[in-house]
C-alpha positions in Angstrom: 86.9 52.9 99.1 86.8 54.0 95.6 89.5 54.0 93.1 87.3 55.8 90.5 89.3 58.4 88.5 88.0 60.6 86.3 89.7 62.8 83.2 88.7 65.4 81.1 89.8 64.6 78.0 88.1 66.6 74.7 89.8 64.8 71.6 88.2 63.7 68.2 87.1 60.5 68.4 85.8 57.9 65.5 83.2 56.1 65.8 80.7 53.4 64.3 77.2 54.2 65.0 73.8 53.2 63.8 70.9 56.0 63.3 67.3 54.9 63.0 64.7 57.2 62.9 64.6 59.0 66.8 67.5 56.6 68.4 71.7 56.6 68.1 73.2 53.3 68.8 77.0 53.7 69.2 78.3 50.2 68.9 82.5 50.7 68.4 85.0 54.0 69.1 88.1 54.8 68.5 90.7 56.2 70.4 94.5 56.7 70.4 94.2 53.9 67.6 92.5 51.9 69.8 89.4 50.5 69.4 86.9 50.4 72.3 83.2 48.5 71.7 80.5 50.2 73.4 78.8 47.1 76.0 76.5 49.3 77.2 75.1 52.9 76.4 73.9 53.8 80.2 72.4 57.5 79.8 71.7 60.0 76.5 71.2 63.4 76.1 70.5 66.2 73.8 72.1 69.9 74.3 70.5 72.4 72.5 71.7 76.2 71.8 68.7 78.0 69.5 68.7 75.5 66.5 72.0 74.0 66.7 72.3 70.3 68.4 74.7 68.2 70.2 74.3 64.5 71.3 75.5 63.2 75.0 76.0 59.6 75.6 77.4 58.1 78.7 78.9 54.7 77.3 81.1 51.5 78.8 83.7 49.8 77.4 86.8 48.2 78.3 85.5 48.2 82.3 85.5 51.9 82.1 82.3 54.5 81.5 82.9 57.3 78.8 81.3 60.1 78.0 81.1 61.0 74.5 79.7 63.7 72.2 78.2 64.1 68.8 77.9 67.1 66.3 75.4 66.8 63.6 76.2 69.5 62.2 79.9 69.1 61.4 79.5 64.8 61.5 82.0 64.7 64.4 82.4 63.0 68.0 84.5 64.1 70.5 85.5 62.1 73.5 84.7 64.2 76.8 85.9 61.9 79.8 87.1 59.2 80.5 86.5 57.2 84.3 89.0 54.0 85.1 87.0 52.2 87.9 
């Protein structure tokens, strides 16, 4: 039986991140002034509306999967959601 719960959660987020030239490496985040390090970065995706961008990355951390979101046009990250297994 699963004990997965999942919340939508849409708050500003900081976060540590390394850019090369075509990849985004999130490595730490924080949250509710905690920190979270990034284990794994399990799926990535880019939303596009005409020429603006947004970044999608599905991380874990802390036994738990997050979803968070990247703007490079205004330099922020949002937290999206947030699943306890």
């Amino acid at each position: 039986m699963s004990t997965e719960a999942i919340s939508k959660i849409t708050e500003p987020i900081r976060v540590l991140a390394s850019f090369s030239d075509k990849t985004i490496k999130v490595h730490f985040f924080n949250w509710r002034d905690r920190i979270y390090k990034v284990e794994s970065m399990n799926l990535f995706h880019i939303e596009k509306d005409g020429d603006t961008k947004r970044y999608h990355f599905a991380v874990s951390a802390a036994d738990n999967s997050y979803q968070i979101s990247y703007d490079p046009t205004t330099l922020h990250w949002q937290l999206e959601e947030a699943m306890e297994l």
